[in-house]
C-alpha positions as CSV (number, residue, x, y, z in Angstrom):
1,X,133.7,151.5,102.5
2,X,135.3,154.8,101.8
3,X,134.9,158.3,103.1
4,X,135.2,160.2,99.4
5,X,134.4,163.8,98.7
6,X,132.1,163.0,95.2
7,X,128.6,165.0,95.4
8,X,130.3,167.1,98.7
9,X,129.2,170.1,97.2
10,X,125.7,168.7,96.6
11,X,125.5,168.2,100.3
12,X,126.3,171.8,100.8
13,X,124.4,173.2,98.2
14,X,121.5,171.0,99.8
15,X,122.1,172.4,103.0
16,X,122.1,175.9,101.6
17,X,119.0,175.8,99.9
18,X,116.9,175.5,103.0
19,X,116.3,171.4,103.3
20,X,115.4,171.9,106.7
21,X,115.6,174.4,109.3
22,X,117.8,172.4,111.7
23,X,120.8,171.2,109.1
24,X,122.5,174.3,108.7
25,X,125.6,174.7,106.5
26,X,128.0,174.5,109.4
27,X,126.9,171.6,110.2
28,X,126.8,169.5,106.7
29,X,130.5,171.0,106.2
30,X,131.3,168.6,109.3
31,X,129.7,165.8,107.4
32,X,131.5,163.5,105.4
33,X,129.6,160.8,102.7
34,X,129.9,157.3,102.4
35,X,130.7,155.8,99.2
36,X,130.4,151.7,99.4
37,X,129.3,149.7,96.2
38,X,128.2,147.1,98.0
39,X,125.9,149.3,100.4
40,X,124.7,151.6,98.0
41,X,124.1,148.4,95.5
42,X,121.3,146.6,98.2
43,X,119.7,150.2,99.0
44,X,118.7,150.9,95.9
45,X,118.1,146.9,95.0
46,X,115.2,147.5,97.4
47,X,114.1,151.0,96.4
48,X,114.4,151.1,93.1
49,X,110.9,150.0,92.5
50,X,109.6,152.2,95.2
51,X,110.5,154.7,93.1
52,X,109.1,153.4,89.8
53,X,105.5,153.2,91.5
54,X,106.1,156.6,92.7
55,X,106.5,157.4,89.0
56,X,110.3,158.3,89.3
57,X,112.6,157.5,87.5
58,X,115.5,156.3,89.9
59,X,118.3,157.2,87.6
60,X,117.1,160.8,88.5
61,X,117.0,160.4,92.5
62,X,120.7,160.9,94.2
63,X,120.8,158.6,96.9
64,X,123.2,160.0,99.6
65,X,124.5,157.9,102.4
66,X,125.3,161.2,105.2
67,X,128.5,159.9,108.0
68,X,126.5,161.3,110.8
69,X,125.6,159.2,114.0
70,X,122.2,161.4,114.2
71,X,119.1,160.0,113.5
72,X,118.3,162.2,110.3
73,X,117.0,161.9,106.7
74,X,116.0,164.3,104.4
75,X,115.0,165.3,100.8
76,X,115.9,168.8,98.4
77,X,116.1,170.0,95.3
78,X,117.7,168.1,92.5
79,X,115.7,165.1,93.7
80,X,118.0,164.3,95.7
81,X,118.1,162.0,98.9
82,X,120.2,161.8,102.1
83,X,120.3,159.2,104.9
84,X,122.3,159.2,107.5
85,X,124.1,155.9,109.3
86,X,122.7,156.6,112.5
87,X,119.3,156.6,111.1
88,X,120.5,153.7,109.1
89,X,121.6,152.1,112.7
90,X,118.5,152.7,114.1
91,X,116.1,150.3,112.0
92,X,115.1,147.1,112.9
93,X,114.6,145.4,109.2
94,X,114.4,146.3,105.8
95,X,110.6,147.5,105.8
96,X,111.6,150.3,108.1
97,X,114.3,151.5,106.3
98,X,112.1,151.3,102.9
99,X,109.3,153.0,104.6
100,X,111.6,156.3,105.8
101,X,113.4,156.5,101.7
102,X,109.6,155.9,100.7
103,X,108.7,158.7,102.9
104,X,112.0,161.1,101.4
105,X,110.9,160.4,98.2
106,X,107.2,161.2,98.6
107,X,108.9,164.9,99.4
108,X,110.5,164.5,96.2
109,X,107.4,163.8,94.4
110,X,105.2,166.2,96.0
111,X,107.8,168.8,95.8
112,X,107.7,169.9,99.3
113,X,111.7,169.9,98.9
114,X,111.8,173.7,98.8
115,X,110.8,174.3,102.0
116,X,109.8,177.7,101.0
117,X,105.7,177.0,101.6
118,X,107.1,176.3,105.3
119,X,108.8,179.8,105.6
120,X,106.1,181.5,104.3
121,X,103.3,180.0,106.8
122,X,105.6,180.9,109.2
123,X,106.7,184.6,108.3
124,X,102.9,185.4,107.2
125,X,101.4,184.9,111.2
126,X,105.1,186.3,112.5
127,X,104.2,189.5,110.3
128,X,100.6,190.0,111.7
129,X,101.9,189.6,115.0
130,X,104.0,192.2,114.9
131,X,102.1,194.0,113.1
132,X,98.8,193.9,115.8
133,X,101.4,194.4,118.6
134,X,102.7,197.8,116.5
135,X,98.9,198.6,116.2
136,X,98.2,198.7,119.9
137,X,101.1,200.3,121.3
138,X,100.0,203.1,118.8
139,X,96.8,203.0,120.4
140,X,97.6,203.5,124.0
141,X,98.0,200.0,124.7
142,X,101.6,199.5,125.1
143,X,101.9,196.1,127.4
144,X,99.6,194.8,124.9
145,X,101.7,195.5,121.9
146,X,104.6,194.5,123.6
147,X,103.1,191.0,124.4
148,X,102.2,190.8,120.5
149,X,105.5,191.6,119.5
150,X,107.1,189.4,121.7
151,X,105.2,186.6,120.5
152,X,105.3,186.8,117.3
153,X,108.2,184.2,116.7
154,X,106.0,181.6,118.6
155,X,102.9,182.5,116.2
156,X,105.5,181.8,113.2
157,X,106.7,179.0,114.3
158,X,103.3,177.4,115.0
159,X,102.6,178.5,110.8
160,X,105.4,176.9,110.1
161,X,104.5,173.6,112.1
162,X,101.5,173.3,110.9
163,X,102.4,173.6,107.3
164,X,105.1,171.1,107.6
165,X,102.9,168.4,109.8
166,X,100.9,168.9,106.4
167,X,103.7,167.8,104.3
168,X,104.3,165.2,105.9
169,X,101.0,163.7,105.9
170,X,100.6,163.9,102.8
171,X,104.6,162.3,102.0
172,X,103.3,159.3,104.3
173,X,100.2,158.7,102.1
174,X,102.3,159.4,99.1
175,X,105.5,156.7,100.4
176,X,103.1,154.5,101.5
177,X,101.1,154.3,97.8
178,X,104.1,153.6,96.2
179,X,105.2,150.6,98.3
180,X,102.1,149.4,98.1
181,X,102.4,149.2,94.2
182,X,105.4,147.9,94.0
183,X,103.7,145.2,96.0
184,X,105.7,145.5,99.7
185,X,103.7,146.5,103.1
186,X,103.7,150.1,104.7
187,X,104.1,148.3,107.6
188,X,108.0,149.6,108.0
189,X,107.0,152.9,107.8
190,X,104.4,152.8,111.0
191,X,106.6,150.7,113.1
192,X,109.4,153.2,112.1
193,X,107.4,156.2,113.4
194,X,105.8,153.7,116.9
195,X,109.4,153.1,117.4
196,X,110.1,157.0,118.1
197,X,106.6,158.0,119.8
198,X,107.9,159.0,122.6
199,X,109.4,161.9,120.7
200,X,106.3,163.4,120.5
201,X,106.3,164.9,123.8
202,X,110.2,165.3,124.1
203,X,111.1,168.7,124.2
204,X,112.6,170.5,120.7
205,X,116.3,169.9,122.0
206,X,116.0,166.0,123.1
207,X,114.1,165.1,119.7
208,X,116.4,163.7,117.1
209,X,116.8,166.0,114.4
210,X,114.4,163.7,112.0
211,X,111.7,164.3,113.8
212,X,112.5,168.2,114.6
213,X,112.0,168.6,110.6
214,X,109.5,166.0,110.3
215,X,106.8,166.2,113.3
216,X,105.6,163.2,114.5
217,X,102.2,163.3,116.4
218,X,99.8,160.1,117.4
219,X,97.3,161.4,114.8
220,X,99.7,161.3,112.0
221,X,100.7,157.5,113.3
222,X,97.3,156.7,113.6
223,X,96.5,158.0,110.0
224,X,98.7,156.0,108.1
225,X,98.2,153.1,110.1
226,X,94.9,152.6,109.0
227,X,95.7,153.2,105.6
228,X,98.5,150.6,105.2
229,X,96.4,148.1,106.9
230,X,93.8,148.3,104.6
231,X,96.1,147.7,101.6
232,X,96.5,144.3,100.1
233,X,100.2,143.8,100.8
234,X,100.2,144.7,104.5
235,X,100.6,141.4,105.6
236,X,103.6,140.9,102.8
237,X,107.0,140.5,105.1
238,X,110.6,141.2,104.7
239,X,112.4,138.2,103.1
240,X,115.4,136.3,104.6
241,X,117.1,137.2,101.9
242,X,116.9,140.9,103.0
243,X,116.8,140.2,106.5
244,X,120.3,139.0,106.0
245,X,121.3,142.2,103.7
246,X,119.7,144.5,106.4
247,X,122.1,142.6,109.0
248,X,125.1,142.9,106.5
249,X,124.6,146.8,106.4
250,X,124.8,147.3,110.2
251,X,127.6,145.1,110.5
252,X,129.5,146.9,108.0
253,X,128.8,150.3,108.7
254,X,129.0,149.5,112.3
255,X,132.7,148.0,111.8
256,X,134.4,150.7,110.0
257,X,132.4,153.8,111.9
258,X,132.8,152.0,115.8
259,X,135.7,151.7,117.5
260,X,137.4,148.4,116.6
261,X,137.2,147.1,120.4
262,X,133.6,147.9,119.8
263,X,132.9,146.4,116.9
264,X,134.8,143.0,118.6
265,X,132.6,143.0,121.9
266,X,129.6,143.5,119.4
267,X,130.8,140.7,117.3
268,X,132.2,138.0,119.2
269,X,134.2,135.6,117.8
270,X,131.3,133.0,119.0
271,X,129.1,134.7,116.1
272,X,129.7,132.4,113.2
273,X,127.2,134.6,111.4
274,X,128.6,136.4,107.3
275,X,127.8,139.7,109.0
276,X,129.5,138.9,112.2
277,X,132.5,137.2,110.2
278,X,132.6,140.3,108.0
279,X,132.7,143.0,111.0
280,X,135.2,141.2,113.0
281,X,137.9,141.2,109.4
282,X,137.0,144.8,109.2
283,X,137.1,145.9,113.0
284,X,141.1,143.6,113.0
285,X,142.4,145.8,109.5
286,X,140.7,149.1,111.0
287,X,142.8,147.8,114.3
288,X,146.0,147.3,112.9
289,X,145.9,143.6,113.2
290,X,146.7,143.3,109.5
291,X,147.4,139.7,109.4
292,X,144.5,138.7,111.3
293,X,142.5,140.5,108.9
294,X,143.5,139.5,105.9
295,X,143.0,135.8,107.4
296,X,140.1,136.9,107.9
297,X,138.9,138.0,104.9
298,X,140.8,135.3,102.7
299,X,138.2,133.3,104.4
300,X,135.2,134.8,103.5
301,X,136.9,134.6,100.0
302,X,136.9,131.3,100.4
303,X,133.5,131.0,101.4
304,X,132.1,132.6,98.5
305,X,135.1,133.7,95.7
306,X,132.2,135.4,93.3
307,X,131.5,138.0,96.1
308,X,133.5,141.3,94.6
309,X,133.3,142.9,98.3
310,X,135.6,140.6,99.9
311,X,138.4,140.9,97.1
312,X,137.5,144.5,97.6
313,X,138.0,144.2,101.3
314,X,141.4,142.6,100.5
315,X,142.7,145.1,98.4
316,X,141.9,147.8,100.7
317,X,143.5,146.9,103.5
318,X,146.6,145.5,101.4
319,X,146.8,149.2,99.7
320,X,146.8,151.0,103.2
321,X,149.0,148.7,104.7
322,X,151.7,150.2,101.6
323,X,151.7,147.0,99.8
324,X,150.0,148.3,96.2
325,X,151.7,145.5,94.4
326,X,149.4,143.4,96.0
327,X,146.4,144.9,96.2
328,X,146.7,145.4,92.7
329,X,145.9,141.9,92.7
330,X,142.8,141.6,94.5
331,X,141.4,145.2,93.0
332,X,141.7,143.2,89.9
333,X,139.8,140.7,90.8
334,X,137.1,142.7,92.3
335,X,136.4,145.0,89.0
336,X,136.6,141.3,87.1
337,X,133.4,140.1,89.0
338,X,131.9,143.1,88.9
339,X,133.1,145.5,85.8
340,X,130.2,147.7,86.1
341,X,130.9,149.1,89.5
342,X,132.9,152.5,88.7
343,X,134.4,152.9,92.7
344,X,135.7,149.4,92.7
345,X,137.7,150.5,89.1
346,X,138.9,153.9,90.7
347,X,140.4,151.5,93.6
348,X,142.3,149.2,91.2
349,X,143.5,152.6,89.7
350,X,145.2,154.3,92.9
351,X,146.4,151.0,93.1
352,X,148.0,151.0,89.8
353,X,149.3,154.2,90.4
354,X,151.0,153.9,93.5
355,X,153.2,150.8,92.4
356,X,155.1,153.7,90.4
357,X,155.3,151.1,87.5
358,X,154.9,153.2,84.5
359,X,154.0,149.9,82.6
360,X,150.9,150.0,85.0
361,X,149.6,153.8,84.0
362,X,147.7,153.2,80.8
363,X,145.5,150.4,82.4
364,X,144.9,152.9,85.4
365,X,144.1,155.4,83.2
366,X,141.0,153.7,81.1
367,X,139.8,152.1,84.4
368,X,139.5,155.9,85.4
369,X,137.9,156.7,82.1
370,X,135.3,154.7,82.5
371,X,134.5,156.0,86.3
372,X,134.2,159.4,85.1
373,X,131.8,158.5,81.8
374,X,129.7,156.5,85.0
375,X,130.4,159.4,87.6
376,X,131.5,162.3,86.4
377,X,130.9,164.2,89.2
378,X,133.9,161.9,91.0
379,X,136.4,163.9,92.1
380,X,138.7,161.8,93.3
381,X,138.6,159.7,90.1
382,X,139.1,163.3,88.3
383,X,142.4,163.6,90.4
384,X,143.7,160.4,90.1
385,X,143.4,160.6,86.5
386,X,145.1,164.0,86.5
387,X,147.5,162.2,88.4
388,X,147.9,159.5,86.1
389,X,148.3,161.3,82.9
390,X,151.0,163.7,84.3
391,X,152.9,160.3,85.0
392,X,152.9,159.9,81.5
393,X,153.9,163.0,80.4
394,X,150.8,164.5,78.6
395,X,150.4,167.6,80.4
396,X,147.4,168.6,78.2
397,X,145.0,166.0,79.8
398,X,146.5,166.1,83.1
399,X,145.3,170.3,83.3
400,X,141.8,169.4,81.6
401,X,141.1,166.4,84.6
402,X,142.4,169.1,86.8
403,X,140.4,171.5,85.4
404,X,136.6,168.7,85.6
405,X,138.2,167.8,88.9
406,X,137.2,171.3,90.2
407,X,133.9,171.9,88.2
408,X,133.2,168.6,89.9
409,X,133.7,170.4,93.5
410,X,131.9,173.5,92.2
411,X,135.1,175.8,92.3
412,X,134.5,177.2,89.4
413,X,137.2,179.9,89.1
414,X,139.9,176.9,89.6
415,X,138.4,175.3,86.8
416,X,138.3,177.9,84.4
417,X,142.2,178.8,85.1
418,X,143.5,174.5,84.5
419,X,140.6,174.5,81.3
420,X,142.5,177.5,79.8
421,X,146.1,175.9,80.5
422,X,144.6,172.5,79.2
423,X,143.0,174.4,76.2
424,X,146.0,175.8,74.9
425,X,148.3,172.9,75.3
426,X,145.7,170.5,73.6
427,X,144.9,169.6,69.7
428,X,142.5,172.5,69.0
429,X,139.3,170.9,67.8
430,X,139.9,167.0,70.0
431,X,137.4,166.1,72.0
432,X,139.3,167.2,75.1
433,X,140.1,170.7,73.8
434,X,136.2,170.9,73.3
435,X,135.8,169.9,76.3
436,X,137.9,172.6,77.9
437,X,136.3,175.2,76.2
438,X,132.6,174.1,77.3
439,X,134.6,174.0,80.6
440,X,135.6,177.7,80.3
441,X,132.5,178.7,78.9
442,X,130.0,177.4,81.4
443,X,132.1,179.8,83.9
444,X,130.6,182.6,81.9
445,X,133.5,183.4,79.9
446,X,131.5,183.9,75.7
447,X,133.4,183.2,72.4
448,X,134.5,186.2,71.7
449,X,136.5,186.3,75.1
450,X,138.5,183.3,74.1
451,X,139.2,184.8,70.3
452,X,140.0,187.8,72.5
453,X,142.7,185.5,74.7
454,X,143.9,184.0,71.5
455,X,144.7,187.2,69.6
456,X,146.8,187.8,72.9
457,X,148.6,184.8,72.8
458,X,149.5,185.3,69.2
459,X,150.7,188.7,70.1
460,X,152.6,187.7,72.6
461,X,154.3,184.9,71.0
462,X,156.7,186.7,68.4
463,X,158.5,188.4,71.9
464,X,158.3,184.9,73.8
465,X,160.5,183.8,70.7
């Protein structure tokens, strides 16, 4: 599991286009994400078809995993999705997490991820508050008016409310549907909301943020209770198979977010369990007890040598421990049982980097190819590859990674500057000098501004010489 800045700056832009009131940009800039293959790989095992009944197409819905110990979810433009760990933490089984992304993504599909309907219901009542309240102090009636005035946030903010308790009736019925026909219960989603009733009569500042953006009332519960019980499926039950990947999850993001003493007290050594197994190996590296971790883990390895995670696990803490050499190994192995996976290939390339072996750089450098084509949005691939190619001497490529390492953050002034240097030191009409000029050209920058920069450089040249 690694903290790595891809998609950041989809967070922020998320944040900044109003997702809800109560994640404001100062807060997501604190945030981090989680990227973790094998995480991210059961998530979307399970709602993948939730999706497809929804009539979405889940290559198109980013599925964010948020570092934030607050119970919290949420769902904006771009059709994108964000969960946090501690909600995450919070659920009891699968069902319950399926029911809250069913939930998200019935905001997607009903496009309530604007938030601007909200506003408005809450600025329109606000407006005619303050409006009345102007009214009457104009009429002689000045306590009156000022009692109008005064309340006009409160008549906003009870637009607003009602607007969004709307919403998200109508993202229950929606979430619920689609679980149905993708032939899972509901169920998860009303327990998940029982769970948290209490939050109902909890003041605004002792409610979890989730349900400050999402209001939860006994009517709403009630609502969709009935309608999942009618359904078919409802009696349909998590399987032990995801039973045990709901426990993995915890475990795992418990082990490398929790202290390691923690994570040990948590998971005694008297739990023989994979989950409890795999915590303890990760709380031991994330403790400094190296050898005890890799032990550990060469266990678990043993236990099952076609699981990808464990030789991931290996290479990890072998890499951080400043032994590349031989994590090289073990990334290898991981990308070898599971090619597709574009984070475990950017870990076997930092890998292949830091041995300082030049023999080493070309096989870094198409393992980082291929997690850009898969993600390239990445920017830590972008930078590693940048890294790469400068090792090798071709300064060209190493400016244009450079150059989509920034586009990739959204700095788009950084990326113009490394696409020009990259554009001028690359074969003019390759792939990658095309590439640097879309680069340059999506900053704004037209043809004729380029001819223009050439004709300079041209001019220049004869006095350079």
């Amino acid at each position: 599991m690694r903290w790595l800045p891809r998609s950041a700056s989809r967070l922020l832009a998320a944040t900044a286009a109003g997702l809800c009131a109560l994640l404001v940009a100062g807060q997501a800039a604190a945030q981090s994400l989680i990227r973790d293959t094998e995480v991210e790989g059961i998530i979307r095992e399970w709602a993948d078809p939730v999706f497809v009944s929804m009539g979405l197409n889940p290559s198109d819905v980013e599925v964010l995993l948020v570092n934030d110990g607050d119970l919290n979810a949420f769902a904006t433009r771009g059709r994108i999705m964000g969960v946090n760990t501690g909600l995450i933490l919070r659920t009891k089984n699968p069902g319950e997490l399926l029911g809250v992304m069913a939930h998200e993504a019935g905001h997607i599909k009903n496009r309530h991820t604007l938030r601007d309907g909200a506003q408005n219901a809450g600025r329109q009542p606000m407006i005619m508050s303050m409006a009345l309240g102007a009214l009457a102090i104009a009429a002689g009636a000045p306590d009156a008016g000022a009692m109008l005035i005064g309340s006009s946030g409160y008549f906003g903010t009870l637009g607003a409310l009602h607007y969004m308790q709307s919403q998200e009736g109508e993202a229950d019925l929606t979430g619920a549907r689609a679980l149905e026909g993708a032939g899972l219960s509901g169920k998860g989603l009303v327990d998940f909301f029982e769970n948290f009733r209490a939050q109902e009569v909890f003041s605004d500042d002792r409610r979890y943020p989730y349900f400050r953006s999402h209001p939860l009332s006994s009517q709403r519960i009630e609502s969709i209770r009935r309608y999942v019980q009618e359904q078919p499926h409802y009696g349909v039950r998590d399987t032990p198979e995801r039973m045990a990947q709901h426990a993995l999850i915890l475990a795992k993001i418990h082990a490398f977010m929790d202290p390691p003493a923690t994570t040990l007290r948590s998971y005694p050594s008297s739990d023989t369990s994979l989950p409890g197994r795999y915590a303890r190996a990760i709380a031991w590296y994330r403790g400094g007890q190296t050898e005890q971790a890799l032990t550990a883990v060469d266990a678990l390895i043993a236990g099952d040598p076609t699981n990808p995670y464990f030789a991931e696990l290996k290479g990890q803490i072998l890499f951080e421990e400043g032994r590349p050499v031989e994590a090289v190994v073990a990334h290898r192995e991981a990308v070898r049982l599971m090619p597709q996976a574009p984070l475990l290939r950017i870990n076997l390339a930092h890998a292949l980097i830091e041995t300082n072996d030049k023999a080493n750089l070309d096989e870094a450098v198409s393992n980082l190819k291929y997690a850009t084509v898969a993600e390239n949005d990445n920017t830590m691939a972008w930078r590693l590859l940048s890294q790469a190619y400068a090792s090798e001497g071709k300064e060209g490529e190493a400016r244009l990674a450079s150059a989509e390492y920034y586009f990739a953050a959204g700095q788009e002034d950084q990326a113009t500057q490394f696409a020009l240097r990259a554009r001028s030191m690359l074969d003019p009409g390759s792939i990658e000098w095309r590439r640097a000029v879309d680069i340059v050209l999506a900053s704004g920058a037209t043809p004729e501004d380029l001819q223009d920069l050439d004709r300079r450089d041209a001019a220049r040249r004869p006095t350079l010489n």
